[in-house]
N, C-alpha and C positions, 0 to 999 in steps of 0.2 A: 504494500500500500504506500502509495506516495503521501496520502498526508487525507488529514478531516479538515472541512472548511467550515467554520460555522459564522465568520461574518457576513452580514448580510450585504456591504459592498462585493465584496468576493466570491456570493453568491453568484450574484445578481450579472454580476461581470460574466462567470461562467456558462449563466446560462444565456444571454445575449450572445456568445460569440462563440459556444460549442452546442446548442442546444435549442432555441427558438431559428422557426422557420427553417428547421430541417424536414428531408422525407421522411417520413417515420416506416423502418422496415421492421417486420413481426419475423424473429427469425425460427425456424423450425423447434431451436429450441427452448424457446419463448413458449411459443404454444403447448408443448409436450406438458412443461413446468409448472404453467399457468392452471392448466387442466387436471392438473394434479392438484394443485393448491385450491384449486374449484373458484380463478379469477378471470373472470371473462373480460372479453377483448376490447367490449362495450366501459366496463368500468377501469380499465387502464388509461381507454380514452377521456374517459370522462375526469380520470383525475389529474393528469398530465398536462393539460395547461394551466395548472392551478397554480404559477407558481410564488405568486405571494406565500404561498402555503409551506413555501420548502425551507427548512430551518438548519439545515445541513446537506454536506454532500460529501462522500467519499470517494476522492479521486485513487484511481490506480493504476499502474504500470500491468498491464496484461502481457501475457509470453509471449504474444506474436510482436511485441514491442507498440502495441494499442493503446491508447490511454480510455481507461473507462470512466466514466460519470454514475454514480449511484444518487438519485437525489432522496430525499426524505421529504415527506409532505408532513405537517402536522394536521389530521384530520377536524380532531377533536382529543379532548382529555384523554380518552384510553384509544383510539386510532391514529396508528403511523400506519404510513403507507409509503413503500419505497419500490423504486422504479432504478434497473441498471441498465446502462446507454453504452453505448462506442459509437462516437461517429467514424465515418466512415466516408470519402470520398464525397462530400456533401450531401450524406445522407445520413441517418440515425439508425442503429441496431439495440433494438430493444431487444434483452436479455435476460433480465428475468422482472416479476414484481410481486410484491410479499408484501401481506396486509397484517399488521403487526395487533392484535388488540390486549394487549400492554406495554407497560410503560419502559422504555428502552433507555433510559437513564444510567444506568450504567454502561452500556455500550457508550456512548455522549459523556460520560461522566459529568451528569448534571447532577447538581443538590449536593 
């Protein structure tokens, strides 16, 4: 992992210039995952441009030498929702998303 962002500058930076008005591609194994997790495709979309909602992000160095975006949405009090990216050739690889319903505070080391 290269690093956790959780200023909202450095956000906000992120997602302007690696992450809005890109293609959003659903990649195979996106959906295998999703469908496991029993997170439909409809509710990725629908929380993914939420991004006032995103209170962190963890960037990381992938093996093929990719940098990925993970953002964090803060739903509500007991819903996180996170969403993993790589762009890609100006386009977005959506990778996995995991609907969190508690409190991830020690991951963040918040409190």
């Amino acid at each position: 992992m290269i690093g956790l962002i959780r200023d909202k500058k450095e956000i906000d930076e992120i997602i302007t210039q690696n992450i809005k008005g890109k293609k959003l591609i659903f990649t195979q194994n996106f959906g295998i995952r999703n469908a496991m997790r029993d997170i439909s495709d409809e509710r990725v979309l629908e929380v993914f441009p939420q991004f006032d909602k995103v209170f962190a992000i963890e960037k990381k160095l992938l093996k093929l030498g990719d940098t990925g975006y993970e953002l964090f949405y803060n739903l509500s009090n007991n819903i996180t929702f996170s969403i993993a990216t790589i762009t890609k050739r100006g386009s977005l690889l959506l990778i996995h998303a995991i609907e969190y319903k508690r409190s991830l505070g020690k991951r963040f080391k918040i409190g």
